[in-house]
Structure formats: C-alpha cells, structure tokens
N, C-alpha and C positions, 0 to 999 in steps of 0.2 A: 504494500500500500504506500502509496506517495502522499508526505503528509507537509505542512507546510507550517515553521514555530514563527510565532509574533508574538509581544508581550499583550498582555491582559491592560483594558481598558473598564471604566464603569459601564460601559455600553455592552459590555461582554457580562453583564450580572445574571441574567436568562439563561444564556448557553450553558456558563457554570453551573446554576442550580437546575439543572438539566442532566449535567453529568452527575453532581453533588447528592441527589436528591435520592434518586432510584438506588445508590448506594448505600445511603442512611438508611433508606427502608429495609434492606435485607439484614442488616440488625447482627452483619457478619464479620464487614472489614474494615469499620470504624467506629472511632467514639464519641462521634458526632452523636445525637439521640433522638435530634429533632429535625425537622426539613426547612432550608431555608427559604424565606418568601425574596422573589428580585425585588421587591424596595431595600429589605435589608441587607443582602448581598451589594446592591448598588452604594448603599450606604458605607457600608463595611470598603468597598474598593475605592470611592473616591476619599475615604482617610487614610489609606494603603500606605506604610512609610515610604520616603523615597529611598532609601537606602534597599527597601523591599524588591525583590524579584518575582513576576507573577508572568509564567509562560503560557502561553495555550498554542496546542494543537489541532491542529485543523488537515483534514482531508481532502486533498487538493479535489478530488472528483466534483464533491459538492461545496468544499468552503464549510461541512461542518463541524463547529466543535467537538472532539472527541474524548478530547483529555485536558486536563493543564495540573502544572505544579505552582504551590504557592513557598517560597523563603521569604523572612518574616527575620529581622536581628531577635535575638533570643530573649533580651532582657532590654528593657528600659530602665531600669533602676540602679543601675549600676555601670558605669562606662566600661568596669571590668571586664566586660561580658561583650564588648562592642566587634571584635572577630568573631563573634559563634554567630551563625542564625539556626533555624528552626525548618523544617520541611517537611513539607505532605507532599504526594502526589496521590491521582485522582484520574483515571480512564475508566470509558463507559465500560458497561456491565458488557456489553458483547462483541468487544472491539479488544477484548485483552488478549495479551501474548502475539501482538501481531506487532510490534516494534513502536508502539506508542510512546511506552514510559522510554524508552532507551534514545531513543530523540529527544525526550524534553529534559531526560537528566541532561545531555551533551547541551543545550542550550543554557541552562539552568546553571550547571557548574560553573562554565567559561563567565555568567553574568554577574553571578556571586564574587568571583575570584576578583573580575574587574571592580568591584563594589568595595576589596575590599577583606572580605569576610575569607578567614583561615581555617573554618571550622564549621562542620555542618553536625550539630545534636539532635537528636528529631526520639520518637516513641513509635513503637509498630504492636500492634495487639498481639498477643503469643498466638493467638487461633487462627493467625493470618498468615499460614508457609510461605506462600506465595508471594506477598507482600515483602516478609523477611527477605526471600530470595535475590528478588528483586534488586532491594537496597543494595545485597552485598556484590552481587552483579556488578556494583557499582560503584566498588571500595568499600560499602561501611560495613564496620565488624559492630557485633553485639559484645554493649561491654557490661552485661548485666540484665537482670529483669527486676520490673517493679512487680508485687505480688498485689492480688488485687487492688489493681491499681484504678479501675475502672470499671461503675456497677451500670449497668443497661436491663432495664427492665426487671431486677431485682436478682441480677447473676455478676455474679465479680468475673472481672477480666481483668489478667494478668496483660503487662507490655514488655515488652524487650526496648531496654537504651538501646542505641545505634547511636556509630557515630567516624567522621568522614574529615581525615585532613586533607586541607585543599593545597 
C-alpha cells in the first residue's frame, strides 16, 4: 500500500477520532475508556504543544486517514524532563500489519530528533503482543511493567515501560 505522512492539523480532528474511536471500543488495545467527540479532539489539537509531533497517514488511493502517531514532551513541570516525550500510535482496526505504523515511526522519529527530544518513554498494555512488538520493531526495549496499572471496566491492566534512545 502506498501511503503518504503529513503532520496533523485541527482540521484533521474527524479522521482521528475515526481511527481513535473504533479502537477504544474494543476495550482491547488501549487505555483510553471513553470515545472522543471532534469538538474535543479539535480542541485538544489546536492546544497541541509546539514542540509536539503529530503525524498522520494517509492512503495515497483515496487520501484517507488510516493511522497517525501522537509525541507529546513528557513532562511540563519540570525542565528536567524536557529531552523525553511520550508516544502513542494508532492505525485503523483493518489496515494493520500492512506497513502503517513503520512509516509513521520513520516520520515521527526523524521529527522528534529534529525537535530536539533524546528520548522517547511511552506505556503499552501487557495484553497488547502486538503493540509490544511493534515498538520494539523499533528500538524500544521494555524496561519494566506497571502492575495494574490501568482498570477499564472494573478489570486491572497491567502496562509494560518502553523506552527508545534517539
């Protein structure tokens, strides 16, 4: 599949919780809990920090969004903290394994680096293999788990640290 990265715009709020959406509801491979509505996604991107990286993929056939990653600096509170950010990524439910996520890390990484940022820490749920996989795909080593760290619907979930020098 030919697919084509741009960064993420607030006009891109729809596409996102498009992809976002259907993935919170399967209640599988995030800890998201709730679906977000495009006002608040809109809202949420036009605060976006600038230091922040927000890629989206798009399917050159049709121009639709299929995937994107969000890096986010990890910490405001503390300058100490100003090399690390944070990272999710996010491809449609029937679009995976087809070389989505591994274009948006290579866009993502390069924009991080340029930003800046030495260090990528992020969380992956343990029940998510694939997700794991994924990451380390992509240099990050799990250097730990939180133990229920995350209750959805009245069941703890455990996450795995990950974490990726740039």
């Amino acid at each position: 599949m030919n697919l084509r990265i741009r960064d993420a715009t607030p006009a891109d709020a729809a596409a996102v919780c498009a992809i976002i959406n259907p993935i919170i509801a399967t209640r599988a491979y995030t800890v998201f809990d709730a679906p977000f509505t495009v006002e608040a996604e809109h809202d949420y991107m036009s605060k976006f920090p600038p230091r922040g990286v927000w890629k989206l993929a798009l399917r050159e056939a049709d121009e639709r969004v299929i995937g994107f990653q969000v890096l986010e600096p990890w910490a405001s509170y503390s300058r100490a903290f100003d090399h690390v950010a944070s990272l999710g990524t996010y491809v449609d439910l029937t679009l995976r394994r087809q070389g989505v996520a591994k274009a948006l890390f290579a866009a993502t990484l390069e924009a991080a680096r340029a930003k800046g940022f030495e260090k990528i820490f992020t969380l992956v749920r343990a029940d998510n293999p694939a997700a794991l996989a994924a990451y380390q795909a992509h240099g990050f080593e799990a250097i730990g788990a939180a133990r229920r760290h995350a209750r959805i619907d009245g069941r703890y979930i455990d996450e795995w640290l990950i974490e990726r020098q740039l």
